[in-house]
N, C-alpha and C positions, 0 to 999 in steps of 0.2 A: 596877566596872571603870573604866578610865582613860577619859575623857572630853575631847574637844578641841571647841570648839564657836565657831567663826569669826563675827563680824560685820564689818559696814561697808562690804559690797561694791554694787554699783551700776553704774549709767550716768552715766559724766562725760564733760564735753569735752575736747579733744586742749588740753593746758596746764593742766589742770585738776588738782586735786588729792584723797584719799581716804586715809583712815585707816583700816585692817585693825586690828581685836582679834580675841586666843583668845582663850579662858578657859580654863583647867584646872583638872580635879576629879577628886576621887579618884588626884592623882598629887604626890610629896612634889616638890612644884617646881623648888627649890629643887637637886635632884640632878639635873636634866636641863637640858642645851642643849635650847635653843627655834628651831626652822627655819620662812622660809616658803618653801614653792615653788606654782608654777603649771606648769598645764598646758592649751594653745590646742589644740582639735582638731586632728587628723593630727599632733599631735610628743608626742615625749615630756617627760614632766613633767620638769623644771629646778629646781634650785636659785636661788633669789632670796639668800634674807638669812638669815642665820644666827647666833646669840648663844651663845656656851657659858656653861658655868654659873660662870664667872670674868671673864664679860663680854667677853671676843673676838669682833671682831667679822669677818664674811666675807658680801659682798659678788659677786653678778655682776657684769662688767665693764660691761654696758652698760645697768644703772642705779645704779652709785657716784652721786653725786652728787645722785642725785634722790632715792631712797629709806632709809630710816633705820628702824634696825630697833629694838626698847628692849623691854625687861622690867619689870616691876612684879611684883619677888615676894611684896609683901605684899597684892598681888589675885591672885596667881596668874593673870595675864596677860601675854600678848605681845602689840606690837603693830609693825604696820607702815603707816610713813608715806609716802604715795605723792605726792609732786610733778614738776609738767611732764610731767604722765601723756601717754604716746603710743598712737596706735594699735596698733602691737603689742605692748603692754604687757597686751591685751587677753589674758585666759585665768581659766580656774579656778583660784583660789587656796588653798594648802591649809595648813595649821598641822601644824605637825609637831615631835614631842618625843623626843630621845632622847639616852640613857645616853652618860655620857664611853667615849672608846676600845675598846678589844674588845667592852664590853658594847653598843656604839651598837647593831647590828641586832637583837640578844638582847630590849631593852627599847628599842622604837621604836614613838613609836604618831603616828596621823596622823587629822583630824578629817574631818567630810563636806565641806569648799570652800566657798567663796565667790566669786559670779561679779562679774568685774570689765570691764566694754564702757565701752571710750574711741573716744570717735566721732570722728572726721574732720570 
């Protein structure tokens, strides 16, 4: 079975910065866009940073510039790099993989999170 398995998350300072990895197993990489999103209690989970498998890249508005999303096919990893972390940047973090166009919901798979607390 497809297997997404998130590192890097923690407790940093407001200005501070963290680097998010997946790893993916058992999934041919290579044929899947690579997403991260998070989700803060009481909201719903969000899209953060997104990479397709052509290397496109897509962004939320209100972390352009701080966060940076990049692949490594030949680890079969994604990752996400987080600077000028703010407190509401605070949330569960989630890796997420799926199939170009029509197929995306068909072949979508998503890992268990990683907690990310940016203190004040």
């Amino acid at each position: 079975q497809v297997q997404l398995v998130e590192s890097g998350g923690g407790l940093v300072q407001s200005g501070g910065s963290l680097r998010l990895a997946c790893a993916a197993s058992r999934l041919t990489f290579t044929a899947y866009g690579m997403g991260w999103y998070r989700q803060a209690p009481g909201k719903q989970r969000e899209l953060v940073a997104e990479i397709t498998t052509s290397g496109i890249l897509n962004y939320a508005d209100d972390v352009k510039g701080r966060f940076t999303i990049s692949r490594d096919n030949a680890k079969n990893t994604v990752y996400l790099q987080m600077s000028t972390l703010k407190p509401e940047d605070s949330a569960r973090y989630y890796c997420n993989a799926f199939a170009p166009g029509s197929l995306r919901s068909q072949y979508n798979y998503w890992g268990q999170g990683t907690q990310v607390t940016v203190s004040s």
